[in-house]
N, C-alpha and C positions, 0 to 999 in steps of 0.2 A: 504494500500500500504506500503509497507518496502521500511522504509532508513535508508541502513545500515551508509549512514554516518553521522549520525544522532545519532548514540549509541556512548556513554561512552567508551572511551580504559580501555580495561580490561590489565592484567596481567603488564608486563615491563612497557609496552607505557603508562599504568593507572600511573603506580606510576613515570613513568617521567612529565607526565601531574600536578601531583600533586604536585612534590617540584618548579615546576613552579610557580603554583599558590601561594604556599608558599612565593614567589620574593612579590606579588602583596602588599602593605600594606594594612594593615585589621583596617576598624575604629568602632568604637565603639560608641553609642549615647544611650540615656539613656534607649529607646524600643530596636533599634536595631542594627543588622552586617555588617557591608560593607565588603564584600568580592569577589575576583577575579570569574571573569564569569564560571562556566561550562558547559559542552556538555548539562546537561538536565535544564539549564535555558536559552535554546533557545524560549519556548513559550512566556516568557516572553519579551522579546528582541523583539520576531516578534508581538509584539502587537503594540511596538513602531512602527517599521519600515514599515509595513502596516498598514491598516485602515479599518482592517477585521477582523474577528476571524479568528485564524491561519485554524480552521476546516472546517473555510468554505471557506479559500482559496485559487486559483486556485497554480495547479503546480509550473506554471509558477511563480506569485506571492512568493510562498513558496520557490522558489528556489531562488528568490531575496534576501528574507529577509534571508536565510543560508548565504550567500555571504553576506551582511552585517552585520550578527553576527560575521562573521568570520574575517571582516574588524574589527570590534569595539575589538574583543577579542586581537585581534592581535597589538593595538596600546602599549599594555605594554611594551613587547620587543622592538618596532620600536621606541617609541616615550619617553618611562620612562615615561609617564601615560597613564592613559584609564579609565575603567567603571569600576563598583562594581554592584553586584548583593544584593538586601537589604533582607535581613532574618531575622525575629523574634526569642526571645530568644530560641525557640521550633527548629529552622532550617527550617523553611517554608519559604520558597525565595517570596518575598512579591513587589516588584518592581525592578528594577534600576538604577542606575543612570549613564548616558550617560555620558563619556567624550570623545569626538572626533574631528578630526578635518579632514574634507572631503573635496574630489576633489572637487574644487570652491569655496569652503569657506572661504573667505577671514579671519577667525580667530577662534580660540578653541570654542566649544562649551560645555556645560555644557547644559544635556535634563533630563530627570527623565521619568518613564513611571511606574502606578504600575500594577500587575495582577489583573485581572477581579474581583472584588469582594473587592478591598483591597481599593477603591477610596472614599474618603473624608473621611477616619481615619489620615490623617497628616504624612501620609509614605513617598508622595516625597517632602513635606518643610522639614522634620527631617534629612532624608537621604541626599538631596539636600544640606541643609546648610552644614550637615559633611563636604560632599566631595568637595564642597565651601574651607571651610574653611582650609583645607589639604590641596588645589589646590595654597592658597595664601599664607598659612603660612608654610608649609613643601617643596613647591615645586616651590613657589617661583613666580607663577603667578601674572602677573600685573594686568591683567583684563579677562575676558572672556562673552561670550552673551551667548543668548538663544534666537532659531530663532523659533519663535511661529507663527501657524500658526492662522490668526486675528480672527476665531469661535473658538480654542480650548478656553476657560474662564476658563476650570478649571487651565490649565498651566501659564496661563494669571497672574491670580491669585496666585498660587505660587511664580512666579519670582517674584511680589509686595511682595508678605509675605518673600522675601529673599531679599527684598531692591533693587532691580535691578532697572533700568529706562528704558524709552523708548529713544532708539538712533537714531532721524530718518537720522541724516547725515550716518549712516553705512545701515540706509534699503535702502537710494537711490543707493547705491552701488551694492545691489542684484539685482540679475535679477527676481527673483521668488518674488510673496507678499509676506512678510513675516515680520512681525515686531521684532527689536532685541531688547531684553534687556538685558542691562549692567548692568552684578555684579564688583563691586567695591574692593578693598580690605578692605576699610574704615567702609562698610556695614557689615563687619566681625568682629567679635569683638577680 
């Protein structure tokens, strides 16, 4: 099935797309790139935002997770921060790192997600702690969570391996289960 909105701007719009992306700041860790979302690292983004393979899921589904790529891509402009897409020194977009802050959510969130195949080589603590640490030291964050859901372990695990704690005064506050954990700025070095 084609979707055409789905593809890359080519010509003018490509290169206005891109001194945008240029605005995004780009961090750097000792594997890898943090750099600003684009049109063709939506697969990776919908891996996040479903609990499917993007191939195997439904329209409907698919068309959710475009609309919240397009929410997350969109927070740079609106909000002076958002997500990075994480890529190897090769330029293989290798995870993300989520930075959002959504209708209900009573505060910033900080999520990582990597693509199929890239999980437990240490992409979303590496990447994670960067954009952490940019989030508290450049841009001035006092704190932020991570709302995990209580069978994800591997995400679990992460947010431990980046100091975070369990906040249950802010999970009573959710209406969904969800357990949060709080990164500190202190857990920063």
């Amino acid at each position: 099935m084609s979707r055409p909105w789905e593809a890359a701007p080519a010509g003018p719009a490509g290169a206005m797309a891109d001194r945008f992306a240029a605005l995004v700041p780009e961090i750097r860790t000792e594997r890898f790139r943090l750099r600003a979302p684009r049109i063709g690292d939506f697969p990776i983004y919908a891996r996040f935002l479903i609990d499917t393979d993007l191939a195997l899921a439904s329209e409907e589904d698919r068309r959710d997770a475009w609309l919240d790529f397009c929410q997350i891509a969109a927070c740079w402009p609106l909000r002076g921060y958002g997500s990075w897409t994480v890529q190897d020194r090769a330029d293989t977009p290798l995870g993300a790192v989520v930075v959002n802050h959504e209708v209900g959510d009573p505060e910033a969130e900080l999520g990582w997600v990597v693509a199929q195949g890239c999980e437990g080589q240490g992409v979303a603590t590496e990447a994670a702690r960067a954009a952490r640490d940019h989030l508290f030291g450049q841009m001035g964050f006092a704190t932020l969570v991570s709302y995990i859901d209580p069978v994800n372990a591997p995400s679990i695990a992460v947010a431990t391996r980046l100091g975070a704690v369990r906040d249950p005064a802010a999970e009573a506050r959710l209406t969904e289960h969800l357990l949060v954990y709080r990164h500190q700025p202190e857990a920063a070095p």
